[in-house]
C-alpha positions in Angstrom: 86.6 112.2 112.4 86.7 108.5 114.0 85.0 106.1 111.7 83.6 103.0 112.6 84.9 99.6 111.4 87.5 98.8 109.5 86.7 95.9 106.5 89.4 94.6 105.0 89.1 93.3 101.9 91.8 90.7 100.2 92.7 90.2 96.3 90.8 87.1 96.4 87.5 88.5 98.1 85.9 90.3 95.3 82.4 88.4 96.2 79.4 91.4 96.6 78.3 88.3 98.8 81.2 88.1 101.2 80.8 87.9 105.5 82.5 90.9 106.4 80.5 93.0 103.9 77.6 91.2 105.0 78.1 92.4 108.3 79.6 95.8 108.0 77.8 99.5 107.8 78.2 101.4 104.6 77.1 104.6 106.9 79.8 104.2 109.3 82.4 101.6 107.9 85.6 102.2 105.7 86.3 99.4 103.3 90.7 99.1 102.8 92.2 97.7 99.8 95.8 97.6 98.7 98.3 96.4 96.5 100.8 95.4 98.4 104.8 94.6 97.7 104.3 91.0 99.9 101.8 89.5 98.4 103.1 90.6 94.9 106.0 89.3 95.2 105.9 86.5 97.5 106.5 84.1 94.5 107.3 85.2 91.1 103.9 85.6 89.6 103.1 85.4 86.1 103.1 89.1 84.8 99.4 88.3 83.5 98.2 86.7 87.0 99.4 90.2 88.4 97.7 92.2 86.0 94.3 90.0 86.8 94.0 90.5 90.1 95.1 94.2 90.2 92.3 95.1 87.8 90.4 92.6 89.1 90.8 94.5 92.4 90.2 98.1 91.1 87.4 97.0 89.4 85.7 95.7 92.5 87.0 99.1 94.4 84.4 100.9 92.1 81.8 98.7 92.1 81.9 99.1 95.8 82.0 103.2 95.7 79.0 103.2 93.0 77.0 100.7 95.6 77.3 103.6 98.4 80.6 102.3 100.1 83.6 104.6 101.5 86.5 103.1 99.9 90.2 103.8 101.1 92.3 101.7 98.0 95.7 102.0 98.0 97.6 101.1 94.4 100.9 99.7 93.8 101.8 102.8 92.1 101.0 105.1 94.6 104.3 107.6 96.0 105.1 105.2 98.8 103.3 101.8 98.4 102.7 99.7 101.0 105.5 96.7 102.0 103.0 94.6 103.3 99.2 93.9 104.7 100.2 94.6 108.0 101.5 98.4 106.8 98.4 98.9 104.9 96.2 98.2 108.1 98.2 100.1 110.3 98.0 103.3 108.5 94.1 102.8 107.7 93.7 102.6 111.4 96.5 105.8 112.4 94.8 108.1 109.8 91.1 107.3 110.1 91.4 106.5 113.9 89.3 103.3 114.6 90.2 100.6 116.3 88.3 97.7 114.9 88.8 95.6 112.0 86.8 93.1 110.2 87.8 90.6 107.5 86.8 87.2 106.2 88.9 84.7 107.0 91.7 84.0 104.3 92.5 81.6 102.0 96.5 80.9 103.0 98.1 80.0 106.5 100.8 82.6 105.5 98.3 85.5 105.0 96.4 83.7 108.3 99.4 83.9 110.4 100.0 87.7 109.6 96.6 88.9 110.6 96.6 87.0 114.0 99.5 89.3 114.8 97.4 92.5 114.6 95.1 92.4 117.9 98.5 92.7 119.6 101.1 94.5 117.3 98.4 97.3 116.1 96.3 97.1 119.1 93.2 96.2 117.2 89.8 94.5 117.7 89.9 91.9 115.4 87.0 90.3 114.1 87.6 87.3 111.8 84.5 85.7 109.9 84.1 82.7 108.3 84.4 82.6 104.5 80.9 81.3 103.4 81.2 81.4 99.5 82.4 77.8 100.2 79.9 75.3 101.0 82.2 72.9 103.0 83.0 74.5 106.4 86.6 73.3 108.1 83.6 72.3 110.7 81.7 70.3 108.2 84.7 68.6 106.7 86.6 67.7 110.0 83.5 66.1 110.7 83.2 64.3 107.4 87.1 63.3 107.9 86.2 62.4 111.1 88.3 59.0 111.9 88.7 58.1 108.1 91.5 56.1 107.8 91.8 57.4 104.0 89.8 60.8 102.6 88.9 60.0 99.3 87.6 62.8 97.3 84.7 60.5 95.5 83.0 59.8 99.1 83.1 63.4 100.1 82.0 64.2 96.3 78.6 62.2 97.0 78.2 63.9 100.0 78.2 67.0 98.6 75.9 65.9 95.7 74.0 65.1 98.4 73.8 68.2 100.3 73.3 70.8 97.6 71.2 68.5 95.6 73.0 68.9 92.3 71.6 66.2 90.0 69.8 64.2 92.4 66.6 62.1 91.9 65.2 61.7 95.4 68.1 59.8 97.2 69.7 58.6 93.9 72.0 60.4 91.5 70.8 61.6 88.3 70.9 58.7 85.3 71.9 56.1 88.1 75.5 56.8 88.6 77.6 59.2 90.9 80.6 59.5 88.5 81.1 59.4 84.4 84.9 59.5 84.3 84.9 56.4 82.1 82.9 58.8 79.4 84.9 61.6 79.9 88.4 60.3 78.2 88.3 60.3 74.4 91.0 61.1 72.4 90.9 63.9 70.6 90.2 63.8 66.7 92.8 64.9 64.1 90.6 68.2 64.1 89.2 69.6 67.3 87.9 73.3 67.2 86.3 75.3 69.6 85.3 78.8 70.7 87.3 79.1 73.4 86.6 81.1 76.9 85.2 84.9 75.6 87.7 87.3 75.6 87.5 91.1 76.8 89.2 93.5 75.6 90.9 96.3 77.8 89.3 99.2 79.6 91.0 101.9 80.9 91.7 100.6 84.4 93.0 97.4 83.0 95.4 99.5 80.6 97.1 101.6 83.8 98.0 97.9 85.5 99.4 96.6 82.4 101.6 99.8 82.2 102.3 99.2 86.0 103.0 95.3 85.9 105.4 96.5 82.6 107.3 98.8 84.4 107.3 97.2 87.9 107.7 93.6 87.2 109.6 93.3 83.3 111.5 89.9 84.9 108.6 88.3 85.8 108.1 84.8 83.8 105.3 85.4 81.2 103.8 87.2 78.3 101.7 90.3 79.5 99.8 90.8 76.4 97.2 89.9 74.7 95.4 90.4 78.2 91.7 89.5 77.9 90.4 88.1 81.1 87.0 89.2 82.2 88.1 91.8 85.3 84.3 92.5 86.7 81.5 90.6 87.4 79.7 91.5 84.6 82.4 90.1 82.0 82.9 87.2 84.4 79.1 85.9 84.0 79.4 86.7 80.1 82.1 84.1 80.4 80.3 82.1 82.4 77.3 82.2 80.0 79.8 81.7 77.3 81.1 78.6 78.4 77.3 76.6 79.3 76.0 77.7 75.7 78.9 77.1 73.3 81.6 74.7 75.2 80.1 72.3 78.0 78.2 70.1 76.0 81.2 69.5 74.3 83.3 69.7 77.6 82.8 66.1 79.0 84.3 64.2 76.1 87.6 65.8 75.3 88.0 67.2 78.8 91.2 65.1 79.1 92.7 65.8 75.2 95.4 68.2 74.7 96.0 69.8 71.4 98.8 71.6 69.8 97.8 75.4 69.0 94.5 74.6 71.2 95.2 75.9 74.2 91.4 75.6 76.0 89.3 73.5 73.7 86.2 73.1 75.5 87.5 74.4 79.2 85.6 76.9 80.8 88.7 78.7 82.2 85.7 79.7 85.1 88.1 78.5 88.0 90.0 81.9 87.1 86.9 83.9 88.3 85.4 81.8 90.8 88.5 81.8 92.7 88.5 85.2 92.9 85.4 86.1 93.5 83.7 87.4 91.1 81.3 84.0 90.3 79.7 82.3 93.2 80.5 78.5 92.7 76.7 77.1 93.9 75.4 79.8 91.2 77.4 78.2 88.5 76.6 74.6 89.4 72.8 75.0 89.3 73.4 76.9 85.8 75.2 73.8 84.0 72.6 71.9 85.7 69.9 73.6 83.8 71.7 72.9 80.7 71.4 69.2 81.1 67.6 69.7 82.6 66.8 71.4 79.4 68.4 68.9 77.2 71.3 71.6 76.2 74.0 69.5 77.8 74.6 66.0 78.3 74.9 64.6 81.5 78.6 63.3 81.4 79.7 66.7 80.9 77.9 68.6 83.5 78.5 65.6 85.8 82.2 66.1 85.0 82.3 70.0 85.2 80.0 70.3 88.5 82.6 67.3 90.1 85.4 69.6 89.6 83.7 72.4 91.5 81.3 71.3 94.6 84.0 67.9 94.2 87.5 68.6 93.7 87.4 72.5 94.7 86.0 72.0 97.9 87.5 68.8 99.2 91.2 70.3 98.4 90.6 72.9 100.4 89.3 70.9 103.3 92.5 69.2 102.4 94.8 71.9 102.6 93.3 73.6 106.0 93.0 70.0 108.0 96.5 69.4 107.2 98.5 72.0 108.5 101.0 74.6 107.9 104.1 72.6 107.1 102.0 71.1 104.4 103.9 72.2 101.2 107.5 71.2 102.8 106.4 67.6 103.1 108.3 65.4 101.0 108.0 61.6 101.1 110.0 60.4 98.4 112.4 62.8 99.3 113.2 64.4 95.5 115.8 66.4 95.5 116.7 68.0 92.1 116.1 71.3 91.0 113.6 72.3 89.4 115.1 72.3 85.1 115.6 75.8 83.4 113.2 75.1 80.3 110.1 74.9 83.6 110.8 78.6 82.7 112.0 78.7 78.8 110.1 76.0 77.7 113.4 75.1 75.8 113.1 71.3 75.4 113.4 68.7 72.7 110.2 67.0 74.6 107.6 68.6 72.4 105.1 67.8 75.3 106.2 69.8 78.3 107.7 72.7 75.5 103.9 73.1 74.1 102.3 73.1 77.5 105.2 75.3 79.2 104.6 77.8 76.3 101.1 77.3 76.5 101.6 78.6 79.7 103.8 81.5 79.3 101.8 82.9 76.7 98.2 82.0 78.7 99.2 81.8 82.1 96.8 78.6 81.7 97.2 75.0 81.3 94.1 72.3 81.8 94.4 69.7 84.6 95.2 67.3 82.3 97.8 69.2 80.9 99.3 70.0 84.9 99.1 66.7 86.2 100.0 64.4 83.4 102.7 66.6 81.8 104.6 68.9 83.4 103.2 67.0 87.2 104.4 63.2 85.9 107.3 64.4 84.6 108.3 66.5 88.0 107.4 63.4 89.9 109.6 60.6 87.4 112.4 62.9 87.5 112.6 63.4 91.3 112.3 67.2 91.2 112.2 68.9 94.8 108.0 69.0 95.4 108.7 72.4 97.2 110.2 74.1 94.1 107.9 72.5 92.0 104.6 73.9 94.1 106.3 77.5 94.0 106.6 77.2 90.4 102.8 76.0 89.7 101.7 78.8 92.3 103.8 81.3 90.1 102.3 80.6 86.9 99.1 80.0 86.8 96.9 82.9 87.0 93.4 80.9 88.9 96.9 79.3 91.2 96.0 80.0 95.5 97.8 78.1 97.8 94.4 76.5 99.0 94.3 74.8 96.1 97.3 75.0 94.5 99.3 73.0 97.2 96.8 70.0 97.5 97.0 69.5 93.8 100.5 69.5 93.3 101.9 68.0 97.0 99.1 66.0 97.2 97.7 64.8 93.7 100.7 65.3 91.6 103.9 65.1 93.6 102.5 62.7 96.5 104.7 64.2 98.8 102.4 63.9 101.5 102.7 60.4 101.5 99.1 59.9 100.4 96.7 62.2 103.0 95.2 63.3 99.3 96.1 61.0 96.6 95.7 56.6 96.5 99.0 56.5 95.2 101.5 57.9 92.9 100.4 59.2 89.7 103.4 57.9 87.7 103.5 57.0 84.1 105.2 56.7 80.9 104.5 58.5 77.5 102.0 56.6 76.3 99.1 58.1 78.2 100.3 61.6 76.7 100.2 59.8 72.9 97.0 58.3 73.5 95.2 61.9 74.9 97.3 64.1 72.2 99.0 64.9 69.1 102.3 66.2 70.8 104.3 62.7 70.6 104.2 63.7 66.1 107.3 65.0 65.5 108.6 64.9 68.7 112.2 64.6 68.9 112.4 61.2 70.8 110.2 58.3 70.3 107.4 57.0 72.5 107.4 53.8 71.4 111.0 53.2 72.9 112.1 53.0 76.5 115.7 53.0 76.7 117.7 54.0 74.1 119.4 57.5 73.1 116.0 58.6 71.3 113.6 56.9 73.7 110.9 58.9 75.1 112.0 60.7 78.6 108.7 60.2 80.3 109.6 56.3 79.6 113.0 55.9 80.4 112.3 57.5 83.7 108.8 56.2 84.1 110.4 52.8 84.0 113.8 53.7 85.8 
């Protein structure tokens, strides 16, 4: 029997929503997915980032079956699993004889460069569509870069606010100002509780990938279990809900405080499922803005939350595509150390980077605050190679793509583009960390000294 289309679907596509669904034919198109070796393994991913997007995957597999599509899904675990996207493709296309193939454009320049080789190695018609869950095209944001001489991400932010219409008045932004940063960077209290992102417990098709990322992957840096991220879209908008109710009016103010034995505080942990696919980001802006319409949430935290999503998401992506593929080699103070053992073990007398490198291995989640102005400001004071220290966030983090993985940590916390993202270095010494936390108590060296034996790390090399 030759079937029509192929439509290839990627980890990261999970969207009901996305292009080449949009244009397919569930009466005469095949849907492939696959778990394959490369893009497991391509860096060594946190055991609970693998198990995310497998169920994640699976789960999405059987959505699209019960919505009347022919899926062809092809598990890790199968007899002979695939090495790569390429071998997946090319036996979809032998056994089911068709020689078309549609897919939304990816989100990486490696995964980009493999599928241009198709049309010619697998002799297939190739149709590559745009990926419209974002609303900033590479079109819209060349032409916003245009001749810039600096892209600042507050100018394309307004834009943007502009565009969609997120907390507008007419031609002005909501309360009078674009941005309410300066609001957004209390301390934390001696005693800061919250709910925390909603947890979901295990189904069946979650359990067999935690057996399979076990036995497969037992090296892998990071604790496997407790797993409770949401894996379908239902459980992702119960999170979603979750976090609007009970954690973003709360989210503006302590958005930059970290917290021993608090690992998300008021953090909607949302960017997980967003970047996946199963939230649409526009859908999830215009919710938070009903919260502060209604008088639920105050505007300096939905400001601050919608910022990082129709702001920050979009513009390091725009980022990332505009400048190239040797992006995450660039290196312009040219660091050279490797990266340090406890990035791993989380074995170090700083009691900073220890509780966020733990929080990590146990969470595969740290808050920005907690990448850039830990674990990124030390990488940066102590001259660690950028490169290794990109491979390592992109390892660990479970919501990590190298869209916006790279721009954050070349770009934003490394600056080793030289400043296409960034204004300048973000550098400092321990007191920022004392000032937004309670690690520095107890800590085995001293913030309040520079140079001595005891002194704090982060200011001896801060001011080295």
């Amino acid at each position: 029997m030759v079937t029509g289309r192929l439509v290839l679907i990627l980890g990261d596509q999970l969207s009901a929503s996305l292009s080449s669904l949009k244009a397919a034919d569930p009466k005469r198109d095949v849907i492939i997915m696959g778990e394959v070796a490369s893009e497991a393994t391509y860096v060594g991913h946190h055991k609970k980032k693998l198990a995310f997007v497998f169920s994640a995957m699976r789960h999405f597999a059987e959505e699209l079956r019960a919505a009347g599509w022919r899926v062809e899904y092809a598990p890790l675990d199968r007899p002979k699993p695939f090495a790569s996207l390429t071998d997946l493709v090319a036996d979809a296309a032998k056994r089911l004889k068709s020689k078309k193939l549609v897919v939304t454009e990816p989100g990486e320049w490696r995964v980009l460069d493999e599928i241009e080789t198709w049309s010619d190695r697998l002799n297939l018609d190739v149709t590559m569509l745009d990926d419209d869950r974002f609303l900033c095209s590479h079109a819209d944001f060349e032409e916003w870069a245009g001749d810039k001489k600096s892209l600042r991400m507050e100018y394309f932010y307004r834009e943007m606010r502009r565009r969609t219409g997120l907390l507008m008045d007419g031609d002005e932004p909501a309360g009078g100002a674009w941005n309410y940063d300066q609001e957004n960077r209390k301390p934390p209290p001696a005693k800061l509780v919250s709910a925390g992102p909603l947890g979901v417990e295990p189904d069946d098709i979650t359990r067999d990938v935690l057996k399979l990322v076990n036995k497969r992957f037992p090296d892998n840096f990071g604790d496997l279990e407790p797993f409770w991220f949401a894996v379908t879209r239902q459980d992702a908008e119960a999170a979603r809900d979750r976090f609007i109710a009970d954690s973003l009016p709360r989210f503006g103010d302590y958005q930059d405080a970290m917290l021993r034995g608090e690992a998300f505080l008021y953090h909607s942990i949302l960017g997980l499922y967003i970047n996946i696919g199963l939230l649409d980001p526009i859908d999830v802006c215009r919710r938070a803005e009903a919260a502060y319409q209604s008088g639920a949430a105050p505007l300096n935290s939905v400001e601050g939350f919608i910022r990082q999503i129709i702001g920050w998401r979009e513009y390091v992506r725009g980022i990332y595509w505009r400048e190239g593929r040797d992006y995450t080699s660039r290196n312009y103070f040219k660091a050279e150390r490797a990266l340090p053992e406890f990035f791993w073990t989380g074995q170090t007398k700083m009691a900073c980077v220890a509780a966020v490198i733990q929080q990590t291995r146990e969470e595969a989640y740290a808050h920005h605050i907690q990448r850039l102005m830990v674990t990124g400001v030390f990488a940066l004071i102590a001259g660690l190679d950028p490169h290794a220290v990109h491979e390592w966030y992109l390892a660990v983090y479970a919501d990590a793509y190298e869209w916006v993985e790279a721009p954050n940590v070349i770009g934003m916390s490394q600056f080793a583009d030289g400043g296409a993202l960034a204004s300048k270095p973000y550098a400092a010494s321990g007191a920022y960390i004392n000032r937004m936390s309670n690690y520095c108590s107890g800590c085995a060296y001293s913030v309040k000294k520079r140079t001595e034996p005891d002194a704090c790390p982060f200011n001896s090399l801060y001011w080295d």
